[in-house]
C-alpha positions as CSV (number, residue, x, y, z in Angstrom):
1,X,0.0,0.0,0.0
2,X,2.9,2.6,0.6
3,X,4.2,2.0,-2.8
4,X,1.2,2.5,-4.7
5,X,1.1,6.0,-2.5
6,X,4.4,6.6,-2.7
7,X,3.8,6.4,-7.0
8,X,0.8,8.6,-6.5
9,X,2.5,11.1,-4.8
10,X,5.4,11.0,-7.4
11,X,2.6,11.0,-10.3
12,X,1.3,13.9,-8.8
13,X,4.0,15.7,-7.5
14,X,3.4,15.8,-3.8
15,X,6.6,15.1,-1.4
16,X,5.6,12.2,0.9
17,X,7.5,10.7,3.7
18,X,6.2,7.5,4.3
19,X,7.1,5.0,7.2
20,X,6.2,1.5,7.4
21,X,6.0,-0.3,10.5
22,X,5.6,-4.2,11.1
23,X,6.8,-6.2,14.6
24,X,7.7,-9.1,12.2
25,X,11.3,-8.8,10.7
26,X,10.5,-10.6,7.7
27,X,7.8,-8.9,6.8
28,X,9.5,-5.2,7.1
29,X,12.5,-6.7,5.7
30,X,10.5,-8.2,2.7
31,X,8.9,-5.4,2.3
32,X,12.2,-3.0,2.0
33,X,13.5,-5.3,-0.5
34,X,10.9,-5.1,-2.7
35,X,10.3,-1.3,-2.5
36,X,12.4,0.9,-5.0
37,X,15.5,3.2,-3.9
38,X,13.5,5.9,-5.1
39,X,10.4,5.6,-3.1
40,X,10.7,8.2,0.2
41,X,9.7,4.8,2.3
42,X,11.2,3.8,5.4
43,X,10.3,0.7,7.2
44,X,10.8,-0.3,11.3
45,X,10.2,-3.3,12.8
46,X,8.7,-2.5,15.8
47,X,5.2,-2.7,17.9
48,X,3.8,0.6,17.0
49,X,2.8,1.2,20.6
50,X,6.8,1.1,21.1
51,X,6.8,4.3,18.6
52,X,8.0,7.8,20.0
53,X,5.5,10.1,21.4
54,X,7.4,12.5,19.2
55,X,6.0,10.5,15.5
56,X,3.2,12.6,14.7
57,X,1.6,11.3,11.0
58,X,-0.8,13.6,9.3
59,X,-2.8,10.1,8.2
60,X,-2.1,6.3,10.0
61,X,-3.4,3.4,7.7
62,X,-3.4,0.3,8.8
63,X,-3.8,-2.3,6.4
64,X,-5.0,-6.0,6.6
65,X,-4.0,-5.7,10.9
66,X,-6.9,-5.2,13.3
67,X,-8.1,-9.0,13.0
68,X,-5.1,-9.8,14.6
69,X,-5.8,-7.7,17.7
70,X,-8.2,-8.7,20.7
71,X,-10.8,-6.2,21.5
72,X,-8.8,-4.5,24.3
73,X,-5.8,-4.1,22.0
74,X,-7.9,-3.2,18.7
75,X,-9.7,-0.2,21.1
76,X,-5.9,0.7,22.5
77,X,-4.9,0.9,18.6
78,X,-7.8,3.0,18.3
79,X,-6.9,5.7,20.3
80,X,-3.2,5.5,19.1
81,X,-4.6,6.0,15.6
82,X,-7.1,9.2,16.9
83,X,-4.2,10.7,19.4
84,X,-1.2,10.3,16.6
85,X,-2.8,11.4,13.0
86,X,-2.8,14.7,12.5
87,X,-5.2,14.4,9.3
88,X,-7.1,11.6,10.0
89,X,-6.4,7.7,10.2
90,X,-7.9,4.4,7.4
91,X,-8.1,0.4,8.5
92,X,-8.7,-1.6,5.8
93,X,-9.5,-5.3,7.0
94,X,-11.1,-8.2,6.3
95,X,-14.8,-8.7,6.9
96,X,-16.2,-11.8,8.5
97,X,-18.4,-13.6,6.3
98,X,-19.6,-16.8,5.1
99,X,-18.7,-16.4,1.6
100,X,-15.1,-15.1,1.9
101,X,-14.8,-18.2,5.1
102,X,-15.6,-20.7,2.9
103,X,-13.4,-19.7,-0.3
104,X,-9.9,-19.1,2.6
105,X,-10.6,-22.8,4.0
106,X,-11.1,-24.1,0.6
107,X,-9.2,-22.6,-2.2
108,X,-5.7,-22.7,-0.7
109,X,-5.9,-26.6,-0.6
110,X,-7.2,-26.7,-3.5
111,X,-4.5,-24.0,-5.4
112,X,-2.1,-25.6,-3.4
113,X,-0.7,-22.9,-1.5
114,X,1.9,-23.1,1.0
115,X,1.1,-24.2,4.6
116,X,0.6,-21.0,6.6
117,X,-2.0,-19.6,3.9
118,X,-3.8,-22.9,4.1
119,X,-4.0,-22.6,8.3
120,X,-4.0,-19.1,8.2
121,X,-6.4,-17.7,5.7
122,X,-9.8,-18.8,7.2
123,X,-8.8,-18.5,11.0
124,X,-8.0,-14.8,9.6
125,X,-11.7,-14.0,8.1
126,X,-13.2,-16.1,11.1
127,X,-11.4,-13.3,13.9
128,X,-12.1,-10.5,11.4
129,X,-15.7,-8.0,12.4
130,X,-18.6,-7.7,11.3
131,X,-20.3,-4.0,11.0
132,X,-21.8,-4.6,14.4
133,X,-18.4,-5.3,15.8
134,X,-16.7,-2.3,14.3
135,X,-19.3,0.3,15.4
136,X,-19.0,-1.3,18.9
137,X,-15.4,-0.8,19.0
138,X,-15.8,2.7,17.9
139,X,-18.2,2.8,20.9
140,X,-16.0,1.2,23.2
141,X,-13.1,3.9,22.0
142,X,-15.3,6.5,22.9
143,X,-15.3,7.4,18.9
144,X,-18.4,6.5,18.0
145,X,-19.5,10.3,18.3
146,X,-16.8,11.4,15.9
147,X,-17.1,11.6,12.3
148,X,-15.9,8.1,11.5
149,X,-16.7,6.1,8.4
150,X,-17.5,2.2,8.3
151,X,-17.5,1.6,4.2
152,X,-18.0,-2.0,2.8
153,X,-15.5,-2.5,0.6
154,X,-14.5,-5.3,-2.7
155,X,-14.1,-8.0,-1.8
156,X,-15.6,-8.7,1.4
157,X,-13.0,-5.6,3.4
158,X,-14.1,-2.7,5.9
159,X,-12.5,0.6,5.3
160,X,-13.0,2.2,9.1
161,X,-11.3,5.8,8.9
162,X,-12.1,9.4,10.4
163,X,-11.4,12.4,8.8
164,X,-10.8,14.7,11.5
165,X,-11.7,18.2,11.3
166,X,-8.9,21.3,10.5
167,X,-7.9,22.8,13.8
């Protein structure tokens, strides 16, 4: 996702400085690797509650994460999210449903992917929310009575964000 920003923002001539943060090595290293020199993209591996107070983004997006938090932690990443980002702040995540629960425990045996997508890919959709679950979080967070979005999203993904208002 912060490539395809980073080439919009070259497109369009906007400077960006983008950071990407992951606590799994492999997966910020991976990602490095694959993103070109050119691109202003750094990426940490770290737990983003870790981050400095000081790292103040004007946007957080979080991308294909908050099914891997428990309520508590999900409500904590919340805040972070609302307390950090200047602009405003974007999840894009799964959404739990039959249909996409079905095709994850099904199609990677049958496309014969590798082990972890085959284990991984329905648990994934079955821990991921519902509409219901998102606006209770938001509740929960206490942002329920701030402009926030729940969007349904292709295929079968939640794009929870707030815009926040100028200052």
């Amino acid at each position: 996702m912060l490539r395809r920003i980073a080439a919009f923002a070259e497109r369009d001539g906007v400077a960006v400085d983008l950071i990407g943060v992951d606590l799994n090595p492999y997966a910020s290293v991976a990602a490095a690797r694959a993103t070109p020199p050119e691109h202003p993209i750094r990426y940490l591996t770290r737990n983003v509650f870790d981050l400095s107070p000081a790292l103040r983004p004007d946007v957080v997006i979080s991308a294909l994460f908050a099914h891997h938090l428990d309520d508590a932690r999900l409500v904590r990443f919340l805040h972070w999210m609302d307390e950090r980002a200047g602009l405003g702040w974007l999840i894009n995540d799964l959404h739990r449903h039959a249909v996409p629960y079905l095709i994850a425990r099904f199609a990677p045996a049958l496309l014969r992917m590798n082990r972890m997508v085959r284990k991984d890919a329905s648990v994934s959709v079955a821990r991921a929310f519902a509409r219901r679950d998102w606006e209770r979080l938001l509740e929960t967070a206490g942002l329920a009575a701030a402009p926030t979005t729940i969007a349904a999203c292709f295929p079968f993904r939640f794009a929870v964000g707030r815009i926040k208002p100028p200052p």
